[in-house]
C-alpha positions as CSV (number, residue, x, y, z in Angstrom):
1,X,5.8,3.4,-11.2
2,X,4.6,2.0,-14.8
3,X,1.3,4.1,-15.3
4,X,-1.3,3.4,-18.1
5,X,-0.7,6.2,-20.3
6,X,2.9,5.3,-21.2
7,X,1.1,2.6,-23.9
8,X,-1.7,5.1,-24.5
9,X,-0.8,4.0,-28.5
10,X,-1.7,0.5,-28.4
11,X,-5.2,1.0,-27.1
12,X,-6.0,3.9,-29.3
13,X,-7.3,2.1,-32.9
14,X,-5.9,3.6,-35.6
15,X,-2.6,4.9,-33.8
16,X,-4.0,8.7,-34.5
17,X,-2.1,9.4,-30.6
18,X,0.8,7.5,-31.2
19,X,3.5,8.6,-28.8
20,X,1.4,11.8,-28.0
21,X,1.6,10.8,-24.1
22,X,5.5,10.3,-24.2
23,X,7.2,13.2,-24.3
24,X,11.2,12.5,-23.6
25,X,13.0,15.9,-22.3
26,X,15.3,16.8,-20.0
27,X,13.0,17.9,-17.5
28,X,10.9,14.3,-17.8
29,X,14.1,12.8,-17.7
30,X,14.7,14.3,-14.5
31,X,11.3,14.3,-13.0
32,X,11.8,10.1,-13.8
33,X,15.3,9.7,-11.9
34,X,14.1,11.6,-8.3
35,X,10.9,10.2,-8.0
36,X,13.0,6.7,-9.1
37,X,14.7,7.3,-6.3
38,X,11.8,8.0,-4.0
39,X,10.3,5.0,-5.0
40,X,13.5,2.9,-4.1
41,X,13.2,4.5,-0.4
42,X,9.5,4.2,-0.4
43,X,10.2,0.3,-0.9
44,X,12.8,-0.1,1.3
45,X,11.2,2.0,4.4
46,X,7.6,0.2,3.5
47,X,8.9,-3.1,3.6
48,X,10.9,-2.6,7.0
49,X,7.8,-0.5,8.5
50,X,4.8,-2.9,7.5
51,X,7.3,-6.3,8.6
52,X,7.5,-4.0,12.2
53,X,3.3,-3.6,12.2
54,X,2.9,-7.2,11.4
55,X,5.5,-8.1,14.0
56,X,4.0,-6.5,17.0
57,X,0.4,-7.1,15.8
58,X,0.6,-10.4,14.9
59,X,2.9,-11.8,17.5
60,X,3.4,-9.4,20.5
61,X,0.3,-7.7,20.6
62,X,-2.9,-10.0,22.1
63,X,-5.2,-10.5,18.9
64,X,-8.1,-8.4,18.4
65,X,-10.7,-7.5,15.7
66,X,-8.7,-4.3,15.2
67,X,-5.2,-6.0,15.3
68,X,-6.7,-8.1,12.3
69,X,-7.4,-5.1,10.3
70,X,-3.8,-3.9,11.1
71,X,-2.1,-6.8,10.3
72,X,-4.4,-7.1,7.0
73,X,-3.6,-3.7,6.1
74,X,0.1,-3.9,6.4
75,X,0.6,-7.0,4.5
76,X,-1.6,-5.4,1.5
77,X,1.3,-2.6,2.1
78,X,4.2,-5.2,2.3
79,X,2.7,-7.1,-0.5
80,X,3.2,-4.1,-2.9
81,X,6.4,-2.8,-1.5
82,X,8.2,-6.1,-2.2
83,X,7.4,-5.6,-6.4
84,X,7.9,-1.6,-6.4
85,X,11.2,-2.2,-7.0
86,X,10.7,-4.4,-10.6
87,X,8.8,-1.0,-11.0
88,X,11.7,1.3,-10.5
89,X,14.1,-0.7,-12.7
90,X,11.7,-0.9,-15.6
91,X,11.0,2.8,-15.2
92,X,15.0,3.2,-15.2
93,X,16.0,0.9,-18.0
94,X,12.8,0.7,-20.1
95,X,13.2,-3.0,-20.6
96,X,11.6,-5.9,-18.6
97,X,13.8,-9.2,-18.7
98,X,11.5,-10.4,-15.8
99,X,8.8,-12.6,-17.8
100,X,5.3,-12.3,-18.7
101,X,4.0,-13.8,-15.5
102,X,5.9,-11.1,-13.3
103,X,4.7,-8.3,-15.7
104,X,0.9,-8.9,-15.0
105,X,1.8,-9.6,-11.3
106,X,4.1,-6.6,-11.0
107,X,2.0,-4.6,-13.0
108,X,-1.3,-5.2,-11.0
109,X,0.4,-4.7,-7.4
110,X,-0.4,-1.5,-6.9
111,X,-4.6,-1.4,-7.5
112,X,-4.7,-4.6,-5.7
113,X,-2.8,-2.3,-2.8
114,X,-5.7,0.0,-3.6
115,X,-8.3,-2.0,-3.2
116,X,-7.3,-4.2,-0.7
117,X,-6.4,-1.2,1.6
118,X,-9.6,1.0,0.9
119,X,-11.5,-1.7,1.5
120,X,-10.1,-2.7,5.0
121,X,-10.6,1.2,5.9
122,X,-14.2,0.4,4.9
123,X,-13.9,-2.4,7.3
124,X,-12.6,-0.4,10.1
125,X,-14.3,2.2,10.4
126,X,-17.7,0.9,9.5
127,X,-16.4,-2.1,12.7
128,X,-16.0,1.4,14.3
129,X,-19.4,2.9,13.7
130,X,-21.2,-0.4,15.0
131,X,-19.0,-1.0,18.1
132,X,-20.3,3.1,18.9
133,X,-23.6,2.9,17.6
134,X,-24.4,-0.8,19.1
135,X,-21.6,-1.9,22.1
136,X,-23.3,-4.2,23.3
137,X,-24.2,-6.3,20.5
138,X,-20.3,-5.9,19.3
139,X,-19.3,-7.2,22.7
140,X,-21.4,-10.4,21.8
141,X,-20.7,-10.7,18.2
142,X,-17.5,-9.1,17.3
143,X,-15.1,-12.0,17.4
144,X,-11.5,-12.6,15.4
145,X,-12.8,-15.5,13.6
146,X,-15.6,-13.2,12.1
147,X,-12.8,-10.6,11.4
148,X,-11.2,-13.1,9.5
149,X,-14.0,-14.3,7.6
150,X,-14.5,-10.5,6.4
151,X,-11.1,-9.9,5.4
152,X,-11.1,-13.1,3.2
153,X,-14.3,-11.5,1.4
154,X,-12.1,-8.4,1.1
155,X,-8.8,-10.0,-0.9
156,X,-11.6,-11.9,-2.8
157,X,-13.5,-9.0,-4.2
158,X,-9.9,-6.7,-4.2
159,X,-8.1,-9.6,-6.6
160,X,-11.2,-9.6,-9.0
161,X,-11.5,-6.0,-9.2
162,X,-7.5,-6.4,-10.0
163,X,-8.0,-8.7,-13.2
164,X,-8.1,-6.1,-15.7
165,X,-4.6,-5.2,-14.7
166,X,-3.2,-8.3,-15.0
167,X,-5.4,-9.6,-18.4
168,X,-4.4,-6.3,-20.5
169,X,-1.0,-6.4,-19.4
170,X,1.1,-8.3,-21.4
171,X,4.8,-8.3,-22.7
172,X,6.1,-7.4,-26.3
173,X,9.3,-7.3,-28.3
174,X,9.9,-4.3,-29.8
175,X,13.8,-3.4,-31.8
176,X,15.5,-6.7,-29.2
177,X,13.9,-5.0,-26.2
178,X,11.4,-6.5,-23.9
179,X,8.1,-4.2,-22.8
180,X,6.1,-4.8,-20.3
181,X,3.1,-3.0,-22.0
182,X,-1.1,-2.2,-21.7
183,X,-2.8,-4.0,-25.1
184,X,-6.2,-2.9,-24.6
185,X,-8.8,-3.6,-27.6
186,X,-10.0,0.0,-27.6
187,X,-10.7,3.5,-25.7
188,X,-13.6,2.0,-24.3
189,X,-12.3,-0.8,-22.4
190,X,-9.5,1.6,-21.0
191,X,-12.5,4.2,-19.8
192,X,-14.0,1.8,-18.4
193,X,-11.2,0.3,-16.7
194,X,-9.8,3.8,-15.4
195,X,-13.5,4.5,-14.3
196,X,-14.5,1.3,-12.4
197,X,-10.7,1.9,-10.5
198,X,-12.0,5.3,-9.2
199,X,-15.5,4.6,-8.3
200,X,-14.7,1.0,-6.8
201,X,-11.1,1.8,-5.5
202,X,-12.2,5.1,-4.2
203,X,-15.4,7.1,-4.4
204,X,-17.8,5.0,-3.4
205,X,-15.7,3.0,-0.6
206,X,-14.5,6.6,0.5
207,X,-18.5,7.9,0.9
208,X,-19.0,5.1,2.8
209,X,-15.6,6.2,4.9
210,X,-16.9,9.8,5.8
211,X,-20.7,8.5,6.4
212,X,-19.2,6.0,9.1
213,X,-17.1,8.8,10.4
214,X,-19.2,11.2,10.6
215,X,-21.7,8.9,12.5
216,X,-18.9,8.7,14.7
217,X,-17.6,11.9,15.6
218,X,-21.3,12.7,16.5
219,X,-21.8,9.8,18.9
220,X,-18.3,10.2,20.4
221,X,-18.0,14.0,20.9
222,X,-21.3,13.4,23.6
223,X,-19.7,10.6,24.8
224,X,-17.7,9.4,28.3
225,X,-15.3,7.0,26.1
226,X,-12.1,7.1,28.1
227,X,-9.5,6.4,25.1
228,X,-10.4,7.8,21.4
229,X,-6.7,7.2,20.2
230,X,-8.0,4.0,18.1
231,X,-10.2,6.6,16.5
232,X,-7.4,9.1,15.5
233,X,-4.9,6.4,14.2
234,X,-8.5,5.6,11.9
235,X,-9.2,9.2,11.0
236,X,-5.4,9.6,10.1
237,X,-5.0,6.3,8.2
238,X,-8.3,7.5,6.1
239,X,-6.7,10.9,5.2
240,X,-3.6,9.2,4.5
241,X,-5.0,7.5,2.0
242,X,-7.3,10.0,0.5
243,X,-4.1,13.0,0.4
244,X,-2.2,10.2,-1.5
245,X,-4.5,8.8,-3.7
246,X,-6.6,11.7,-5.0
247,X,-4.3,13.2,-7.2
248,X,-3.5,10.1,-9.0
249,X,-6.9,9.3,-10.1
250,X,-7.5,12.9,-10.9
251,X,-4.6,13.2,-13.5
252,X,-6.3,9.4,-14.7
253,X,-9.9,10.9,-15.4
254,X,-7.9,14.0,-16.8
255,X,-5.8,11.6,-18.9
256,X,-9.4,10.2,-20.8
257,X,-9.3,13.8,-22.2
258,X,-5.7,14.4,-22.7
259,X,-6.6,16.5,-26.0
260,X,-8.3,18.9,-23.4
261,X,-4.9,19.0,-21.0
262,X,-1.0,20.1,-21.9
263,X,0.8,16.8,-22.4
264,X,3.6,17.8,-20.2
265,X,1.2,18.8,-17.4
266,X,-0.7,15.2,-17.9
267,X,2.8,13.1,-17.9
268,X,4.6,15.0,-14.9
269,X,1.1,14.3,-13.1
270,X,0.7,11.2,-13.6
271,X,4.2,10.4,-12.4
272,X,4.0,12.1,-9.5
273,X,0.7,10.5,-8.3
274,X,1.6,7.3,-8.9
275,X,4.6,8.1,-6.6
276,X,2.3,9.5,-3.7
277,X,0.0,6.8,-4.4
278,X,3.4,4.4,-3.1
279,X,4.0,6.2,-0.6
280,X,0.8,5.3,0.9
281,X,2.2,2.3,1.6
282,X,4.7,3.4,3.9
283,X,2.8,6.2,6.2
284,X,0.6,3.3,7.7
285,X,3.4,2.2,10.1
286,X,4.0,5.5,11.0
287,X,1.2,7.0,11.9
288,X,1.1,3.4,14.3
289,X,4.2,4.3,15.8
290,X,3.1,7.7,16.6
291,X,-0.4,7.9,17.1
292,X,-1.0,4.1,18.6
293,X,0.1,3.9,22.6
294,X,-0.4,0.2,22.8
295,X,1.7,-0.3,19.5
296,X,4.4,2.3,20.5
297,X,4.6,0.6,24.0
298,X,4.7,-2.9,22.3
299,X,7.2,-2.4,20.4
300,X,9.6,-0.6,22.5
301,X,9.0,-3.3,25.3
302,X,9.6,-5.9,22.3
303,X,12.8,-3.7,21.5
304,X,14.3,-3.5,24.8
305,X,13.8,-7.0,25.6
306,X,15.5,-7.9,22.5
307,X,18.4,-5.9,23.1
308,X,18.7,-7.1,27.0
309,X,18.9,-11.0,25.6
310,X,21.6,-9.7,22.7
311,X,23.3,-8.3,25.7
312,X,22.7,-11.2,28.4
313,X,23.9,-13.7,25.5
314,X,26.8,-11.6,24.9
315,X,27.6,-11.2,28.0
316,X,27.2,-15.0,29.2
317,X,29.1,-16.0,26.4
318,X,31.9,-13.4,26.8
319,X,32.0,-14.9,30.8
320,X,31.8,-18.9,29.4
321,X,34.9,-17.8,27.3
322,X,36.7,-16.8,30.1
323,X,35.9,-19.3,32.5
324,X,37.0,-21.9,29.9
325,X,40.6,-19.7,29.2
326,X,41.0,-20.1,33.5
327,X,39.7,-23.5,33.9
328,X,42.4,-24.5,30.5
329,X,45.2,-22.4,32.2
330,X,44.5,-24.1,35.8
331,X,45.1,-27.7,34.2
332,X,48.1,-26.9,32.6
């Protein structure tokens, strides 16, 4: 994953850092080619995983206010895991033939995954909090078409808060090869980009997270609810996301002060949160799969239907065959 501090020299004024965040040994070099390949496998198993989610959800499973957020969430995932792979083969090649317009998309894929998805856990569990706290008011206002009208206020506010990724992004020839590079005007912007990503993409939206939770574990530990597996497949999908997106914003706000930090430490960091920070985007569908009854029942009821009409087609087909082979054979 292409990470900010790899261009830390065009933002820095007088080029007094100039390749100070781009160290090039072995062991970098290494670091680069496994979590390359992790990425790849992150891609592929997020974009067969979230396609599954959105499947079930959006076609075999009746819809719901909480099938909304589902199917919202995994095509934020989806969305991402279909450009990690320009990622991977710029981190691999360091050369983007790919354009300018696919550099600020590609470049910008992964905070609007951010934002988009820590947003919609804001939307779940504070939909959560008010179907425990207020049941019957949800049961007279908590409707799809409201569900939807919230989630298009989400990708809204997620896309804005993803412009600066796409505006300081830009692409440069440098000795015949192509970058796909930061160009911000000075230290300040990029502070104040790294900071608005981690109180907007994460703090504050994550306070809100644990205050709506916590409101929930009191009202349902005293409570006669019959099912709380929607609440675990919330409470997992929350600490999903925090275990793989705290270390990359804490090597960021580390990064502001890289004089403070070893360079090698910072790089190898940053690398490998950005990494985690992917595979966010493939542990949703999982933790459906295991966690979620009504989606694991779904989809193997979707599963072994589709494998009885394969067969039944096969099988009628194999039997037309035959019949025809008799019937031609009878004539004759």
């Amino acid at each position: 994953m292409e990470l900010d501090y790899v261009e830390y020299d065009d933002y820095t004024p007088n080029n007094e850092t100039k390749n100070v965040l781009q160290p090039s040994d072995g062991s970098q070099v290494s670091l680069t080619l496994v979590l390359a390949v992790v990425n790849i496998f992150i891609s592929f198993l997020g974009l067969i995983g979230n396609a599954v989610v959105v499947w079930i959800c959006g076609c075999k499973m009746k819809r719901t206010v909480i099938t909304t957020w589902y199917i919202s969430l995994a095509l934020s995932d989806l969305f991402f895991c279909i450009f990690l792979p320009f990622e991977v083969f710029y981190v691999l090649t360091s050369n983007w033939p790919f354009g300018q317009v696919l550099c600020k998309f590609t470049s910008s894929a992964l905070f609007l995954n951010m934002y988009s998805s820590v947003f919609l856990l804001v939307l779940i569990s504070a939909d959560r909090c008010v179907l425990v706290l207020f049941p019957v008011w949800a049961n007279n206002h908590r409707t799809v078409h409201k569900a939807y009208g919230a989630v298009t206020v989400m990708w809204l506010l997620a896309g804005l808060l993803t412009l600066p990724s796409a505006i300081f992004r830009t692409t440069v020839v440098l000795e015949s090869v192509t970058k796909c590079q930061l160009k911000y005007s000075s230290n300040i912007s990029h502070e104040a980009v790294v900071l608005g990503r981690f109180l907007c993409g994460f703090l504050v939206p994550f306070l809100i997270i644990v205050f709506s939770c916590a409101v929930i574990c009191v009202k349902v530990s005293g409570s006669t609810i019959r099912s709380k597996r929607p609440y675990k497949i919330m409470v997992a999908l929350i600490l999903s996301f925090f275990f793989c997106w705290v270390p990359y914003h804490t090597f960021l706000l580390m990064e502001m002060n890289f004089n403070k930090h070893r360079v090698d430490v910072l790089v190898a960091g940053l690398k490998v949160g950005a990494t985690l920070a992917a595979a966010n985007a493939f542990i949703s569908p999982i933790l459906y799969v295991f966690i979620g009854n009504d989606f694991k029942r779904t989809l193997k009821r979707s599963m072994t239907s589709r494998f009885e009409d394969i067969r039944t087609t096969g099988f009628n087909h194999s039997r037309s065959k035959s019949m025809e082979i008799i019937a031609t054979h009878t004539i004759s």
